[in-house]
N, C-alpha and C positions, 0 to 999 in steps of 0.2 A: 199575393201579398209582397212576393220578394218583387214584381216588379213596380209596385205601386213605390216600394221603398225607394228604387233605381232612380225612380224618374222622378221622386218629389225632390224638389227644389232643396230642404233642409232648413235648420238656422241658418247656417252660414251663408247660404245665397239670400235668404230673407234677411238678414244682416248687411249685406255687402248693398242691396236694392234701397237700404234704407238710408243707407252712409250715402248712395250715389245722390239719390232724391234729395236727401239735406243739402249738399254741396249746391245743387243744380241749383233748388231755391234762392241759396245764398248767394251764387253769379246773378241770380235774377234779380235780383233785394239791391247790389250794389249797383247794377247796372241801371237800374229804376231812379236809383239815390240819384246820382252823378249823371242821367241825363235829365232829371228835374234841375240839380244843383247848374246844369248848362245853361237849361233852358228861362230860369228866375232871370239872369241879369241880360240876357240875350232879348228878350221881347222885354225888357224896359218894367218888370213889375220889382227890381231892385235897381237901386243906384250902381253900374258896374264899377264906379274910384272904390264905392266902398263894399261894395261885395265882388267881387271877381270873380271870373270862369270857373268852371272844373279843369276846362283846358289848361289855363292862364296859372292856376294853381297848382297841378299836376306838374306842368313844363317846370315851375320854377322849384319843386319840391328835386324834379330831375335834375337841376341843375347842382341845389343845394347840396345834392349825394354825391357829385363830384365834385366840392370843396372838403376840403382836409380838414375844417375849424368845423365846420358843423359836425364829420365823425368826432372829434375832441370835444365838442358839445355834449355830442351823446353818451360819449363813455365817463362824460363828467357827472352826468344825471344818473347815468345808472349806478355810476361805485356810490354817489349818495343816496341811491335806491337800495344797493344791495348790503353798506353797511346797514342802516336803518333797518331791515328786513331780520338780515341776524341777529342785530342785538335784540330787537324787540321779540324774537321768536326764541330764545336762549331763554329770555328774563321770562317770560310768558310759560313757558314750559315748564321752567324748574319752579318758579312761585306757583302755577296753576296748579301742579300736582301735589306739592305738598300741602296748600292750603284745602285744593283737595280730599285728599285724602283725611283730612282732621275734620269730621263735622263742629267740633266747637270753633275750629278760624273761622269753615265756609259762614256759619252765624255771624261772626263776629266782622268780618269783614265785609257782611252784604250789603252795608249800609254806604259805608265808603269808597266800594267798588261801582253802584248805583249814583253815589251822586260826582265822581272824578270820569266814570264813563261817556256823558254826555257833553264834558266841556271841548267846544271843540280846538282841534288843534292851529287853528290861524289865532288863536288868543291869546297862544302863549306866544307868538312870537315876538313882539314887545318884549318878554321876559327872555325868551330865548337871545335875541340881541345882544340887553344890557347885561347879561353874564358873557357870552361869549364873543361879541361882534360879531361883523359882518364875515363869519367863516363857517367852515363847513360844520363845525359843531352844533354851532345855532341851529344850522337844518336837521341835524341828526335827532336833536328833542324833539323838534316837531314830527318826523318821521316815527321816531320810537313811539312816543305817545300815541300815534293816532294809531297805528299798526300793530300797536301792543295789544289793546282791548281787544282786538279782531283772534289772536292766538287765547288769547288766557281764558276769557268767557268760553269757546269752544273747550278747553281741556278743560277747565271745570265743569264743564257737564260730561264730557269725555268721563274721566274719571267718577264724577258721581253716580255714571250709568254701570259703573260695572256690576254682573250677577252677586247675587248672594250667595250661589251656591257653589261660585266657581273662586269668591273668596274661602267660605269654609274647607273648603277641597284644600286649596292651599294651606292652608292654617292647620289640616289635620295632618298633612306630608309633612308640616314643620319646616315648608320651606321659608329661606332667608329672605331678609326683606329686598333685598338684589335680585332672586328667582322669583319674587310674587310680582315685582316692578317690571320684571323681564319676558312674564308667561301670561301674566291677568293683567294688569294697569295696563300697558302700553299695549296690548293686542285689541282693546278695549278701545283707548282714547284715540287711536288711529286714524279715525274716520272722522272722529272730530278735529282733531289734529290738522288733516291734510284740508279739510275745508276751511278751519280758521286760516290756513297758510295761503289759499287761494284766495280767501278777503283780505286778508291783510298784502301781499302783494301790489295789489289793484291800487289800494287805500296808500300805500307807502309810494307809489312813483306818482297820485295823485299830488301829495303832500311835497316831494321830491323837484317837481315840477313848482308847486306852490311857493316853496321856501325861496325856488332862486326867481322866480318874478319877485318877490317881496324884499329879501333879503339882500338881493346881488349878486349872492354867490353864480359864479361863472359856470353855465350849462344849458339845458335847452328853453327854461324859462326865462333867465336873462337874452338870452337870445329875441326870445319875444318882445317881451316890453322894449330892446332897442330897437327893431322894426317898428314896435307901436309907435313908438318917441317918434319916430322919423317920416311916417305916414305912409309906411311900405307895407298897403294891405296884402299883396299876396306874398310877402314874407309873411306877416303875422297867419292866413291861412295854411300855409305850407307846413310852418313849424308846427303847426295844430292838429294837421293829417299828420305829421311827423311822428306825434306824440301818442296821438291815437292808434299807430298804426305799433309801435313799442310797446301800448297796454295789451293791443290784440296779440302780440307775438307772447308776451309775458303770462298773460289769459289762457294761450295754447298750449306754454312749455308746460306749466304747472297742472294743466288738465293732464298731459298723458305721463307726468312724475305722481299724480295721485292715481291713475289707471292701473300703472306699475305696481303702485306701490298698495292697493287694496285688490287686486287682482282675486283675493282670496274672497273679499268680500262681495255680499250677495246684491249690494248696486251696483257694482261694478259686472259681477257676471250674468245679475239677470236669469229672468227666466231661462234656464235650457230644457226644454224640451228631449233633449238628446239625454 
């Protein structure tokens, strides 16, 4: 027995085998993508002015990272990424628990919550404009708004999932509504929490990106539309991977801050066998 123990592989090497395989996949997936994306404008089944290489795109993406205005692009999109992000997750948090926690609001407000959810947020920005112009506030409602729903619906269920038995518990210790919020509500809504945080992220540099192609405001989307203006299709590809490639990094940070951050939790730890 103790040597069958020795020599079995474990979770942890059945884990690591598993992590390897995905990754492998994943070089095969891109590697697939981008020599299809070579091979379309190369044997003549796309137009190359208006679709261009992988190569052609990649070189000028390489080049784009050694101009100085394109990093001042980026850090322009992301601070209206990352205000947006906050405030909508602040206001989401603090209305989603309280109205939470009250079954006569969750009533009372499921009607208005259902019908201001779906409107989406390139609608408002006509309205967003004529209050603010062409600045960085206008984009911040459309970020908030759209990012908002992605936190609050999550912590409303968050919160409405919590036990009954582990409210009574509280309630018999007498503890304050600071230690009930602190030991039962938020140990609770946590897992909804970190996933509404990881939709809304995505949802917020989509909208982020949106506001300044529409708007003007100065960052990686105005950067676009003036390539488009000008008919510089592998700027307008470049900035596109550019963009993509900031959701996937954004995608990754906020995966291993929920890893972290539910570490306790049993999606997170999974089966152990051990």
């Amino acid at each position: 027995m103790a040597l069958v123990s020795a020599t079995s592989p474990g979770p942890r090497g059945a884990r690591a085998r598993q992590a390897t395989r995905k990754v492998a996949l994943g070089l095969v997936g891109v590697v697939g993508f981008l020599a299809t994306w070579q091979l379309l404008p190369t044997l003549g089944f796309v137009n190359p002015s208006h679709f261009p290489s992988a190569i052609h795109t990649l070189s000028r993406l390489g080049a784009e990272a050694l101009d100085l205005e394109f990093w001042r692009n980026v850090g322009r999109t992301l601070t209206a990424w990352g205000i947006g992000l906050l405030i909508s997750t602040v206001l989401a948090l603090i209305l989603g628990t309280a109205i939470g926690m009250v079954p006569f609001l969750r009533r009372a407000t499921h009607t208005m919550v259902e019908f201001l959810r779906p409107i989406p947020s390139v609608a408002l920005i006509p309205l967003a404009v004529l209050s603010f112009g062409m600045r960085l506030e206008a984009a911040l409602v459309i970020i908030v708004f759209a990012s908002f729903w992605q936190v609050f619906v999550q912590v409303l269920y968050g919160v409405a999932d919590i036990d009954v038995v582990a409210r009574d518990t509280a309630r018999s210790f007498s503890l304050t509504p600071t230690q009930v919020l602190g030991s039962v509500i938020l140990p609770t809504a946590l897992p909804y929490l970190m996933t509404g945080l990881r939709l809304a992220a995505s949802v917020a540099l989509v909208l982020a990106v949106t506001a300044e192609m529409t708007i003007s405001n100065p960052g990686l989307g105005n950067r676009l539309m003036l390539d488009y203006s000008n008919g510089d299709q592998e700027g307008v590809f470049a900035i596109v991977i550019a963009t993509g490639l900031i959701g996937l990094l954004v995608n990754l940070i906020f995966g291993v801050v929920e890893r972290r951050a539910l570490f306790w939790h049993q999606s997170v730890r999974g089966e152990d066998p051990a």
